[in-house]
mmCIF file of the N, C-alpha and C atoms, coordinates in Angstrom:
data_MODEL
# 
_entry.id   MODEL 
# 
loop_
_atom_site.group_PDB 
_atom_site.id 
_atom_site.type_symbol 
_atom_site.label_atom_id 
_atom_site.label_alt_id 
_atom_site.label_comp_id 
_atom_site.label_asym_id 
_atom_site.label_entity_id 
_atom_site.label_seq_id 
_atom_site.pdbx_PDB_ins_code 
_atom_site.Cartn_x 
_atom_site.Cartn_y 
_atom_site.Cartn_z 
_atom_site.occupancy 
_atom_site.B_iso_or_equiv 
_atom_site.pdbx_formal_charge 
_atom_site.auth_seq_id 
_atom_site.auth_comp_id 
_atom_site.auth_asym_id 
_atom_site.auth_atom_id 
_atom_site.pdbx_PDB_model_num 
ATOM 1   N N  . UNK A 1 1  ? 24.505  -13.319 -14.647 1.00 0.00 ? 1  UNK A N  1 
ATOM 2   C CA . UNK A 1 1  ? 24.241  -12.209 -15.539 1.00 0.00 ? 1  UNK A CA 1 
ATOM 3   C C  . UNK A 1 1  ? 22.747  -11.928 -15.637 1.00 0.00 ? 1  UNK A C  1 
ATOM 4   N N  . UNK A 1 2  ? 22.064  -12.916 -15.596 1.00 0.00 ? 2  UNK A N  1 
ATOM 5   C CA . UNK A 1 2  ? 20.616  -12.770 -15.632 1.00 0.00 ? 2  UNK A CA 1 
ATOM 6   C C  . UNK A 1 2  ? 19.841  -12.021 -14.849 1.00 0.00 ? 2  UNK A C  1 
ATOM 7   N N  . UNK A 1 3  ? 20.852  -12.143 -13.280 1.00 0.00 ? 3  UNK A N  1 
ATOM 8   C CA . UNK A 1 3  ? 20.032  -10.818 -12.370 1.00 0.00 ? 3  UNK A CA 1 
ATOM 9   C C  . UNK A 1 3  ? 20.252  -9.670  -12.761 1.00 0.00 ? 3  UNK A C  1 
ATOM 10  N N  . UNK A 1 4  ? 21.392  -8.932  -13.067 1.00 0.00 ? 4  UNK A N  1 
ATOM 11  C CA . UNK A 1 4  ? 21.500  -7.459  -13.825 1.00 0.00 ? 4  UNK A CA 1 
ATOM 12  C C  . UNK A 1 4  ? 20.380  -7.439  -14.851 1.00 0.00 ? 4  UNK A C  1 
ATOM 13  N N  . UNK A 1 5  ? 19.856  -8.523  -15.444 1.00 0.00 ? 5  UNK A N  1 
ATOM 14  C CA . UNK A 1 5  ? 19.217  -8.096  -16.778 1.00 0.00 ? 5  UNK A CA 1 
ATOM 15  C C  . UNK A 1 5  ? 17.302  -7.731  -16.010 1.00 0.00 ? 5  UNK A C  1 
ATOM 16  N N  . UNK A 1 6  ? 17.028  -8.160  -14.832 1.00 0.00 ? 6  UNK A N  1 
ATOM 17  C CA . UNK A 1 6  ? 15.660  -7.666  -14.661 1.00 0.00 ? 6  UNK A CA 1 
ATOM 18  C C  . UNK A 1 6  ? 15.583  -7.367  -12.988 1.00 0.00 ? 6  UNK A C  1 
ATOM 19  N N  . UNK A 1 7  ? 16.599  -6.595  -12.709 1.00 0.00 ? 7  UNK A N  1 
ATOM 20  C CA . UNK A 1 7  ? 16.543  -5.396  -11.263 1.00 0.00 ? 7  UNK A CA 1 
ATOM 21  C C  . UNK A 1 7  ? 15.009  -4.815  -11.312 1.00 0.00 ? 7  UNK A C  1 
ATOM 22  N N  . UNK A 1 8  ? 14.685  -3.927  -12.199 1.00 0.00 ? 8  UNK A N  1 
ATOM 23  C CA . UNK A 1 8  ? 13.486  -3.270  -12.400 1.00 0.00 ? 8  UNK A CA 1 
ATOM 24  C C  . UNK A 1 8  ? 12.041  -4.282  -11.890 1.00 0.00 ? 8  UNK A C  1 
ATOM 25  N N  . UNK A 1 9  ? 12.483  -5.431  -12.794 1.00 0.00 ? 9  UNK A N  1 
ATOM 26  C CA . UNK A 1 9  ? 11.058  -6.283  -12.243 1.00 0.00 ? 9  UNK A CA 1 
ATOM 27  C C  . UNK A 1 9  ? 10.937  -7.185  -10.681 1.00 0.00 ? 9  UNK A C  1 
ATOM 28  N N  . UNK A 1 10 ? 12.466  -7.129  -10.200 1.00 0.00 ? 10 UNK A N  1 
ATOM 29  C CA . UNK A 1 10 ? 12.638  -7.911  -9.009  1.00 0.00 ? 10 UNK A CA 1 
ATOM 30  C C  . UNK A 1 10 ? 11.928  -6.285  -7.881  1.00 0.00 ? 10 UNK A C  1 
ATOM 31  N N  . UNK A 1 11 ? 12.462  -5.670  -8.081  1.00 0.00 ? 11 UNK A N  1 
ATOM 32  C CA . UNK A 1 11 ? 12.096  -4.319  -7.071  1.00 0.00 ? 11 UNK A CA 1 
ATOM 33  C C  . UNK A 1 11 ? 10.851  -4.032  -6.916  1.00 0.00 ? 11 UNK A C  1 
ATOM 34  N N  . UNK A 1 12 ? 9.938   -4.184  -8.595  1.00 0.00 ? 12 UNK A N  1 
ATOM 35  C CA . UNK A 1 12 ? 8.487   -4.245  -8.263  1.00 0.00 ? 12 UNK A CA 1 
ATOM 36  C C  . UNK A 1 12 ? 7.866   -5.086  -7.148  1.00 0.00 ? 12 UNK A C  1 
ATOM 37  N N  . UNK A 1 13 ? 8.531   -6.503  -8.193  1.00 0.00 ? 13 UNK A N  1 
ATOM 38  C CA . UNK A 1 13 ? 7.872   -7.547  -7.079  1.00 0.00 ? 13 UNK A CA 1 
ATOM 39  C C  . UNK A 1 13 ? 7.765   -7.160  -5.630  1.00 0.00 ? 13 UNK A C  1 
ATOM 40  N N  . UNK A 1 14 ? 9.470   -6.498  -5.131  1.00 0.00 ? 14 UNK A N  1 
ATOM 41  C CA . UNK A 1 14 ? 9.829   -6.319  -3.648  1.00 0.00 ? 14 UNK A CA 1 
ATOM 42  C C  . UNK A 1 14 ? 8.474   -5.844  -3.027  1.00 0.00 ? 14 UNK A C  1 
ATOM 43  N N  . UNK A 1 15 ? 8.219   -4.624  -4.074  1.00 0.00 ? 15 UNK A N  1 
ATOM 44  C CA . UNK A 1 15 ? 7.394   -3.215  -3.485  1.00 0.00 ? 15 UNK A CA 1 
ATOM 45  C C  . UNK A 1 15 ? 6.025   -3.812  -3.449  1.00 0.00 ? 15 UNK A C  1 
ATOM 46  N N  . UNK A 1 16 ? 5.427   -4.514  -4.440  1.00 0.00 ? 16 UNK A N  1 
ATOM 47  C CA . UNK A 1 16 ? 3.997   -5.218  -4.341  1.00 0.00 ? 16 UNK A CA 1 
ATOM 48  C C  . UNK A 1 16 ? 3.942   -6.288  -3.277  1.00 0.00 ? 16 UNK A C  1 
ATOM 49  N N  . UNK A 1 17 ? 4.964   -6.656  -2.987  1.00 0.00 ? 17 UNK A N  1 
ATOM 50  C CA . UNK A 1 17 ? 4.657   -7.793  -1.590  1.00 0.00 ? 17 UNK A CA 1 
ATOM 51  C C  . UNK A 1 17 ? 4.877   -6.836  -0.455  1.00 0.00 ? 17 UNK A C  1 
ATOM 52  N N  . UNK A 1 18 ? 5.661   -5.856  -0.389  1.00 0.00 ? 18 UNK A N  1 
ATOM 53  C CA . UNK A 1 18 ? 5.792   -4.978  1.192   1.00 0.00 ? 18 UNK A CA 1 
ATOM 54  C C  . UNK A 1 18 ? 4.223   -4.079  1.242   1.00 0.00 ? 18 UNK A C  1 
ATOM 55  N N  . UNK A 1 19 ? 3.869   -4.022  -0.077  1.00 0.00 ? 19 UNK A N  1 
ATOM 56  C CA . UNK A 1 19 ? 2.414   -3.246  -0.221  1.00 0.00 ? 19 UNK A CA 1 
ATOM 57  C C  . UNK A 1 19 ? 1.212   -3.866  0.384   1.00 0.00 ? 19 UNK A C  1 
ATOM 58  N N  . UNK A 1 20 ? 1.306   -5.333  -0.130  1.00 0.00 ? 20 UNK A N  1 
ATOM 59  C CA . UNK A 1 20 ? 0.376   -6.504  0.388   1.00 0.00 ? 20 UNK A CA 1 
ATOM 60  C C  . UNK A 1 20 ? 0.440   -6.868  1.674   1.00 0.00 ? 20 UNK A C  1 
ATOM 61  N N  . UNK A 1 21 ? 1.701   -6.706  2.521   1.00 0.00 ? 21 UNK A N  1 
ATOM 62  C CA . UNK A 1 21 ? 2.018   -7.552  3.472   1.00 0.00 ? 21 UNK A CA 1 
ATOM 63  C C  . UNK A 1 21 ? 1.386   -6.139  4.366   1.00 0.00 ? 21 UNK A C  1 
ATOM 64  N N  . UNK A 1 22 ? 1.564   -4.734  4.172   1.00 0.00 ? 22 UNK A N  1 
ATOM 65  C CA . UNK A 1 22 ? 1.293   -3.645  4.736   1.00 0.00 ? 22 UNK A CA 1 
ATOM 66  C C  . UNK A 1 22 ? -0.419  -3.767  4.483   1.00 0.00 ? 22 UNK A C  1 
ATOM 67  N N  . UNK A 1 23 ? -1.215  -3.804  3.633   1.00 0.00 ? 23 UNK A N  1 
ATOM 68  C CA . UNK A 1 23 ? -2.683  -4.284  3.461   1.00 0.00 ? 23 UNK A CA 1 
ATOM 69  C C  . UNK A 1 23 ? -2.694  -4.930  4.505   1.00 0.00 ? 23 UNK A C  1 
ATOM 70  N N  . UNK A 1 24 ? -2.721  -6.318  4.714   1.00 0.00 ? 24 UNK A N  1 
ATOM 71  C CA . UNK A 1 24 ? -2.927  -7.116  5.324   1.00 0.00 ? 24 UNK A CA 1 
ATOM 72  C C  . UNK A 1 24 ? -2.704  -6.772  7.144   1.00 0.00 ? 24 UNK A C  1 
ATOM 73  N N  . UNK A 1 25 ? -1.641  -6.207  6.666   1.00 0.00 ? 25 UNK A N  1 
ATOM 74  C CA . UNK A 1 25 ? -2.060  -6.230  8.582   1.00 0.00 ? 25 UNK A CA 1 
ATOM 75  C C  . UNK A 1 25 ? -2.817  -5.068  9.360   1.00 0.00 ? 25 UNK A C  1 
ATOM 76  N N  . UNK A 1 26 ? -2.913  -4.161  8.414   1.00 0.00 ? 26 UNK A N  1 
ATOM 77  C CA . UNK A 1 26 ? -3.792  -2.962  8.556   1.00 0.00 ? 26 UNK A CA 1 
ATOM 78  C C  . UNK A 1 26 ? -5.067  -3.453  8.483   1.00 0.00 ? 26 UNK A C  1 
ATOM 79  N N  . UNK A 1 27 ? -5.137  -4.050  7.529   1.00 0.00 ? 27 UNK A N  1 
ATOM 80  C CA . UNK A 1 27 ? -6.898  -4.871  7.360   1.00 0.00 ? 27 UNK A CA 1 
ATOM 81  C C  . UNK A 1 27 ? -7.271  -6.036  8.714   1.00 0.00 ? 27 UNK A C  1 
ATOM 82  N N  . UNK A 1 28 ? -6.059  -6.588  9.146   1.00 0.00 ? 28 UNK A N  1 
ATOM 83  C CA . UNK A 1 28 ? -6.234  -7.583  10.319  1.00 0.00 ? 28 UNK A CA 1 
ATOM 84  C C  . UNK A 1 28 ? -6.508  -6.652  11.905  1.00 0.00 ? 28 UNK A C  1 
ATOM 85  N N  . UNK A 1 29 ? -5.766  -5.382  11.513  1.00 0.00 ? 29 UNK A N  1 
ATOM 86  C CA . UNK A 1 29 ? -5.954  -4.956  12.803  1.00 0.00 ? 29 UNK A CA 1 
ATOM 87  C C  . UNK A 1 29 ? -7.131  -4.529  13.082  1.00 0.00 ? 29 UNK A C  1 
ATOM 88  N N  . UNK A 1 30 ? -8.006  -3.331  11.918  1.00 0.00 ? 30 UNK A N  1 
ATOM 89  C CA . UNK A 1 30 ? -8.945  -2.437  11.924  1.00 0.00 ? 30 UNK A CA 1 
ATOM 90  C C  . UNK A 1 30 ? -10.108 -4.054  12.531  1.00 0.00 ? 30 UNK A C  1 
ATOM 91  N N  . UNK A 1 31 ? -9.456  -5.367  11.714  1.00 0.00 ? 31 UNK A N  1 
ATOM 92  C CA . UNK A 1 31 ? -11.146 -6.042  11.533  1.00 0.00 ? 31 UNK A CA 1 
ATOM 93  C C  . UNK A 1 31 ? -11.002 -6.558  13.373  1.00 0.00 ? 31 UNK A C  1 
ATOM 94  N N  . UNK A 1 32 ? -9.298  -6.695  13.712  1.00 0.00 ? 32 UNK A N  1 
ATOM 95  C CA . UNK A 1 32 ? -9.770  -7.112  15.378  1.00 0.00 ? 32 UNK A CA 1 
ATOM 96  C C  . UNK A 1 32 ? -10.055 -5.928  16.327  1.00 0.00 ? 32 UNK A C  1 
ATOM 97  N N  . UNK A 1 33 ? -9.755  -4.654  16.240  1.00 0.00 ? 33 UNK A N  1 
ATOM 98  C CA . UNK A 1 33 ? -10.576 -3.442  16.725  1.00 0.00 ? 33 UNK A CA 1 
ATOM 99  C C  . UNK A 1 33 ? -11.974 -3.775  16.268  1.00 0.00 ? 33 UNK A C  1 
ATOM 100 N N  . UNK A 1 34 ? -12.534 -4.145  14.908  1.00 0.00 ? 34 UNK A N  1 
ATOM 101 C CA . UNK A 1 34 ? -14.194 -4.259  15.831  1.00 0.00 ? 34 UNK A CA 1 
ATOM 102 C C  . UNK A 1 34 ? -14.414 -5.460  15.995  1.00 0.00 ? 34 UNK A C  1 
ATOM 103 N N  . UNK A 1 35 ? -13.990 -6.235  16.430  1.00 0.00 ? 35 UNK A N  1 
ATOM 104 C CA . UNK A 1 35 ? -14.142 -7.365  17.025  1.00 0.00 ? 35 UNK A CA 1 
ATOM 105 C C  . UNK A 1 35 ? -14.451 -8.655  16.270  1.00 0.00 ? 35 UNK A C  1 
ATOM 106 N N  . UNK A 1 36 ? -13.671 -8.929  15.159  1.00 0.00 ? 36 UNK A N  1 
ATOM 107 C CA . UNK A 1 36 ? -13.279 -10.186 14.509  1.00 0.00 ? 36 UNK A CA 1 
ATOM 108 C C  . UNK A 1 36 ? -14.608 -10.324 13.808  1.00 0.00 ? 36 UNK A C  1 
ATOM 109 N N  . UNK A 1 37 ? -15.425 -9.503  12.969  1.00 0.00 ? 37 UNK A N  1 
ATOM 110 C CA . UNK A 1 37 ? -16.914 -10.114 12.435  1.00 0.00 ? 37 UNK A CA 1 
ATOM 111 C C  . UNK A 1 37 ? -16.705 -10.809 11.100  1.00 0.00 ? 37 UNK A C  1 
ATOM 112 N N  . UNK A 1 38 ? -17.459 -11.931 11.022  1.00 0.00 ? 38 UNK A N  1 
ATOM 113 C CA . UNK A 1 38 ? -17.127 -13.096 10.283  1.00 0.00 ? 38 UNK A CA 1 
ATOM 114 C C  . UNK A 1 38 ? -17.605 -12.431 8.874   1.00 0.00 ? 38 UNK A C  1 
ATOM 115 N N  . UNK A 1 39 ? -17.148 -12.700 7.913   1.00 0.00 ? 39 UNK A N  1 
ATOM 116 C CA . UNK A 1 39 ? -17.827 -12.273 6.327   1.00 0.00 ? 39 UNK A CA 1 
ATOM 117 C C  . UNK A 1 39 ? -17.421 -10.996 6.383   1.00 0.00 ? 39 UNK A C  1 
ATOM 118 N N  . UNK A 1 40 ? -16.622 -10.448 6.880   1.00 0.00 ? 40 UNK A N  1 
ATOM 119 C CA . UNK A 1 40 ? -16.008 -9.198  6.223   1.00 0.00 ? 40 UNK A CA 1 
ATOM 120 C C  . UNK A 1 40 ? -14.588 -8.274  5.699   1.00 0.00 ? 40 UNK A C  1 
ATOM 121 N N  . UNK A 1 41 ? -14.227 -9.493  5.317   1.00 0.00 ? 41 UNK A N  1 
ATOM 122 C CA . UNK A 1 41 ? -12.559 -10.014 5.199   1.00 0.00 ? 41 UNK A CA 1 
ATOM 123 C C  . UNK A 1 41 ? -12.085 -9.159  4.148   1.00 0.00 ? 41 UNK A C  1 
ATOM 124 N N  . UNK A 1 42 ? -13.422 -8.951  2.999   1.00 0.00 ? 42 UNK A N  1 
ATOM 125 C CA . UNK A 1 42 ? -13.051 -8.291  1.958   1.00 0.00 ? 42 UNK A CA 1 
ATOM 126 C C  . UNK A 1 42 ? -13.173 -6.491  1.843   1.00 0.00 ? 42 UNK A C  1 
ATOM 127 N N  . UNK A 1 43 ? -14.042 -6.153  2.947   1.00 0.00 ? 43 UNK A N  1 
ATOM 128 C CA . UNK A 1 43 ? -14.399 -4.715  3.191   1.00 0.00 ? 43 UNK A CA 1 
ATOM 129 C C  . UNK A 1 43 ? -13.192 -4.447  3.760   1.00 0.00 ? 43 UNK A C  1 
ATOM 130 N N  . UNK A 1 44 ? -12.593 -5.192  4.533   1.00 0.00 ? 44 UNK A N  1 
ATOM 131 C CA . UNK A 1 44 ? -12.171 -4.644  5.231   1.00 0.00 ? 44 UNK A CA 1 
ATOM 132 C C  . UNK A 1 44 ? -10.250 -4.816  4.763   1.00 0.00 ? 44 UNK A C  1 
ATOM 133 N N  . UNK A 1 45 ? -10.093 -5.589  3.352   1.00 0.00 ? 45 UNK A N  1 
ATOM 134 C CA . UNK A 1 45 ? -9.091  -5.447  2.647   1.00 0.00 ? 45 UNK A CA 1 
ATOM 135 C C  . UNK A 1 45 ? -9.117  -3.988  1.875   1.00 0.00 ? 45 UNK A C  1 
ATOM 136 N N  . UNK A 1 46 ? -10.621 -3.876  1.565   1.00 0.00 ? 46 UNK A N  1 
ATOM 137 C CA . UNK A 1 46 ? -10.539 -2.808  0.623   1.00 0.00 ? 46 UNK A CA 1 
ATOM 138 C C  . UNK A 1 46 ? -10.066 -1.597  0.986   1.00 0.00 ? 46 UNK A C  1 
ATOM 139 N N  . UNK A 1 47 ? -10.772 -1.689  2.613   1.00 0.00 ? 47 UNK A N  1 
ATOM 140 C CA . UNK A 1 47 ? -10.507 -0.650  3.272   1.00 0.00 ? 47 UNK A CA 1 
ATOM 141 C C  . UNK A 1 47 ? -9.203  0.102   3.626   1.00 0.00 ? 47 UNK A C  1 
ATOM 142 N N  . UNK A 1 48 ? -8.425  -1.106  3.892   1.00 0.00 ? 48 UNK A N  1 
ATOM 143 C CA . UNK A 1 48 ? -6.678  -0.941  4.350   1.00 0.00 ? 48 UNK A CA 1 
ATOM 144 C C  . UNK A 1 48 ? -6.249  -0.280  3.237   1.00 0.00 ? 48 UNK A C  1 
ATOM 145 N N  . UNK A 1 49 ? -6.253  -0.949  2.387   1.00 0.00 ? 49 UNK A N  1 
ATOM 146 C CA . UNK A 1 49 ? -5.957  -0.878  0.621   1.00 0.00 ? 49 UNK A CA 1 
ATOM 147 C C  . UNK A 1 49 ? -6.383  0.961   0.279   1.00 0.00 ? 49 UNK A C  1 
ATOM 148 N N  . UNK A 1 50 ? -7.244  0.868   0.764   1.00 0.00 ? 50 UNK A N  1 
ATOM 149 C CA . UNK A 1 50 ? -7.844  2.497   -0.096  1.00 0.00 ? 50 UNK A CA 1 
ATOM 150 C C  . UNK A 1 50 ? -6.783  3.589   1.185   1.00 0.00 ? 50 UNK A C  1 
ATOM 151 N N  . UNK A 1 51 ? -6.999  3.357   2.538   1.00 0.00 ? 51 UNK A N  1 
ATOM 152 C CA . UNK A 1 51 ? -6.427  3.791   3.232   1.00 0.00 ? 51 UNK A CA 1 
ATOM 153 C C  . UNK A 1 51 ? -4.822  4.332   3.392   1.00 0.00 ? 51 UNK A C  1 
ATOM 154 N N  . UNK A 1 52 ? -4.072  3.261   2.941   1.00 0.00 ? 52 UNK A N  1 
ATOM 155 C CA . UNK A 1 52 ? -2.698  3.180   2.253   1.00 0.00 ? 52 UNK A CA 1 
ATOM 156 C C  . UNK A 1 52 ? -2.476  3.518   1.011   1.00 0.00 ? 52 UNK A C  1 
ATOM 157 N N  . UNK A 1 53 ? -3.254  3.714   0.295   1.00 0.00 ? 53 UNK A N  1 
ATOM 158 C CA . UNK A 1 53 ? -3.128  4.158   -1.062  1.00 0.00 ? 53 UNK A CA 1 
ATOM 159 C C  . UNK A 1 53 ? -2.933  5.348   -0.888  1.00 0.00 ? 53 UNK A C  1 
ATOM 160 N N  . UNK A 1 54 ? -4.147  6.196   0.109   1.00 0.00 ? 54 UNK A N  1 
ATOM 161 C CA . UNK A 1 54 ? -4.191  7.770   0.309   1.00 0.00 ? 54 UNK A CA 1 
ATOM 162 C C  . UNK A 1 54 ? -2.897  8.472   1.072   1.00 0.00 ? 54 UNK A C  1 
ATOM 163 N N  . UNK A 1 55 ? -2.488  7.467   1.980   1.00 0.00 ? 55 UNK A N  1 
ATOM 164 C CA . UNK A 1 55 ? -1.395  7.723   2.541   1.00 0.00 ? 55 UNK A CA 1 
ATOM 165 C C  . UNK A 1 55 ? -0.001  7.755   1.674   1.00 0.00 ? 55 UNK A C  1 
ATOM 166 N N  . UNK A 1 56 ? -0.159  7.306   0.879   1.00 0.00 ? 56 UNK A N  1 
ATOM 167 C CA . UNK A 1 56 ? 0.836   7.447   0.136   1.00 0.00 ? 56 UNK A CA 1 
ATOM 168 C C  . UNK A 1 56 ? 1.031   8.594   -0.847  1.00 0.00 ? 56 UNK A C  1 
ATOM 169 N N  . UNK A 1 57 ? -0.482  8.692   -1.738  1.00 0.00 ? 57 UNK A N  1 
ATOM 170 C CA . UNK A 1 57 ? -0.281  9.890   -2.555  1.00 0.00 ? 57 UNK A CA 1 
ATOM 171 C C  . UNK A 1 57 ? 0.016   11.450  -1.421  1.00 0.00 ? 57 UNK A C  1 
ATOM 172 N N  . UNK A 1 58 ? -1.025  11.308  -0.368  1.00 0.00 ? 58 UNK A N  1 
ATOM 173 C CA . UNK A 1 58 ? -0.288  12.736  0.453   1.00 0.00 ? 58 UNK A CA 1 
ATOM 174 C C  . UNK A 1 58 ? 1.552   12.566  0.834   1.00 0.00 ? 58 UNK A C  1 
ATOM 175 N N  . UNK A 1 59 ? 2.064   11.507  0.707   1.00 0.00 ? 59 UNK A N  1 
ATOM 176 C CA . UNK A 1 59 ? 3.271   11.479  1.144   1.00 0.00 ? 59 UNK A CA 1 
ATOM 177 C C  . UNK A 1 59 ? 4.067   11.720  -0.096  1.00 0.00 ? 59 UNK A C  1 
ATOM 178 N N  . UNK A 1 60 ? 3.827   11.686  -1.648  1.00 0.00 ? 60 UNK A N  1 
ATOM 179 C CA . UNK A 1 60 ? 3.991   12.483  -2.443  1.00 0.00 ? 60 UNK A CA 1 
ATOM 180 C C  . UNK A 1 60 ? 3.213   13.118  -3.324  1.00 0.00 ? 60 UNK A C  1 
ATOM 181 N N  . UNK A 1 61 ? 3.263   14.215  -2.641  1.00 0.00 ? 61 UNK A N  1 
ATOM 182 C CA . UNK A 1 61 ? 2.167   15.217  -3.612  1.00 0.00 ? 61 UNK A CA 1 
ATOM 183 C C  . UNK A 1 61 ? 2.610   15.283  -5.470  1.00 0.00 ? 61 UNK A C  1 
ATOM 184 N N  . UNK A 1 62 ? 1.470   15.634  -6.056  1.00 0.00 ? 62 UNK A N  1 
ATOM 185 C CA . UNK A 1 62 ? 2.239   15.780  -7.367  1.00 0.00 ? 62 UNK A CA 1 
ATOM 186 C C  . UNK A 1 62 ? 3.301   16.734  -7.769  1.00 0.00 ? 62 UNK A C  1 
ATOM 187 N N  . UNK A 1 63 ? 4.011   16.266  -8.492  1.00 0.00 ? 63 UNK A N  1 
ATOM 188 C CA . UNK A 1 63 ? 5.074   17.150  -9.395  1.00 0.00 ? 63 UNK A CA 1 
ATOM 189 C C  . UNK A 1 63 ? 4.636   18.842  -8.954  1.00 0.00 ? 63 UNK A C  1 
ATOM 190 N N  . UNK A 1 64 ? 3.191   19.140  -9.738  1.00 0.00 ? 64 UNK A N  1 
ATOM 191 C CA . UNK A 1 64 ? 2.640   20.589  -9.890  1.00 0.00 ? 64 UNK A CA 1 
ATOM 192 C C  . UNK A 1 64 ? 2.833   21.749  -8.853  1.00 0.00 ? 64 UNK A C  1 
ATOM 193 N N  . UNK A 1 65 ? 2.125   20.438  -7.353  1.00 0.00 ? 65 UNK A N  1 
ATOM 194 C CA . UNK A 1 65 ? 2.016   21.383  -6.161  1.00 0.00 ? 65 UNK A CA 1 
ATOM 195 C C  . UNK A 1 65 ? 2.738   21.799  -5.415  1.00 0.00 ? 65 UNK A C  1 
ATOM 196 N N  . UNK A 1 66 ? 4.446   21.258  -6.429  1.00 0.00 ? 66 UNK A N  1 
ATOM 197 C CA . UNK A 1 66 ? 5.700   22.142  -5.698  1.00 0.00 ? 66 UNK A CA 1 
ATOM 198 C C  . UNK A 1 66 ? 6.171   22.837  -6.736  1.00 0.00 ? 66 UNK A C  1 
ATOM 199 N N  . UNK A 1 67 ? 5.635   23.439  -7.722  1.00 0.00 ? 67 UNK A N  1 
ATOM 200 C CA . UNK A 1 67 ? 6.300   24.809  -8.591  1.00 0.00 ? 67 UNK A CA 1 
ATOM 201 C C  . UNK A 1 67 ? 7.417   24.754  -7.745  1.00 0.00 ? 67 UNK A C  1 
ATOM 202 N N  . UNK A 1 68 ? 7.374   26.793  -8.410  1.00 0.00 ? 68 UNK A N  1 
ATOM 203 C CA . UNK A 1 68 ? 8.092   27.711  -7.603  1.00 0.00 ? 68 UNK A CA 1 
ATOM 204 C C  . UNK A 1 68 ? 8.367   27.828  -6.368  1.00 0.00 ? 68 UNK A C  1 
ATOM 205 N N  . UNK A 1 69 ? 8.897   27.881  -5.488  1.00 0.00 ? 69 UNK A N  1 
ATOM 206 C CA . UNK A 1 69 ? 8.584   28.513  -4.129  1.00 0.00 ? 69 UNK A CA 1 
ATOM 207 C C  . UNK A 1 69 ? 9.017   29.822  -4.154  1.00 0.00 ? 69 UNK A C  1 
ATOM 208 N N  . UNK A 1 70 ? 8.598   30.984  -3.977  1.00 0.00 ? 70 UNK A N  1 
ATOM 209 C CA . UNK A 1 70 ? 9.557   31.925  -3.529  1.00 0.00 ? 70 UNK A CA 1 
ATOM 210 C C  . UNK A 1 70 ? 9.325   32.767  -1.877  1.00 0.00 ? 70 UNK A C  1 
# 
């Protein structure tokens, strides 16, 4: 019974680890395209991170910028 009672918080979890696991290898790839440079593990998290973030809001635009259509 206990799983019916927190679906909502198990799905987050799902979505924050497929989010992280998607960071991470975006950040592993960009850093072995320039060629593995040592001390920049965290630019180059941020980077994935900001990158995927943007990709996502264009993949849903807000509520607003679909009014009407006619």
């Amino acid at each position: 019974m206990a799983e019916l009672l927190n679906p909502p918080d198990d799905k987050q979890h799902e979505n924050a680890a497929h989010l992280e696991q998607r960071i991470r290898e975006t950040a592993y790839g960009m850093w072995e395209r320039d060629g593995c440079p040592e001390g920049q593990e965290n630019r180059y998290w941020l980077t994935a991170e900001e990158l995927l973030q943007d990709e996502t809001k264009a993949a849903y635009p807000p509520a607003q910028s679909r009014g009407n259509r006619n």
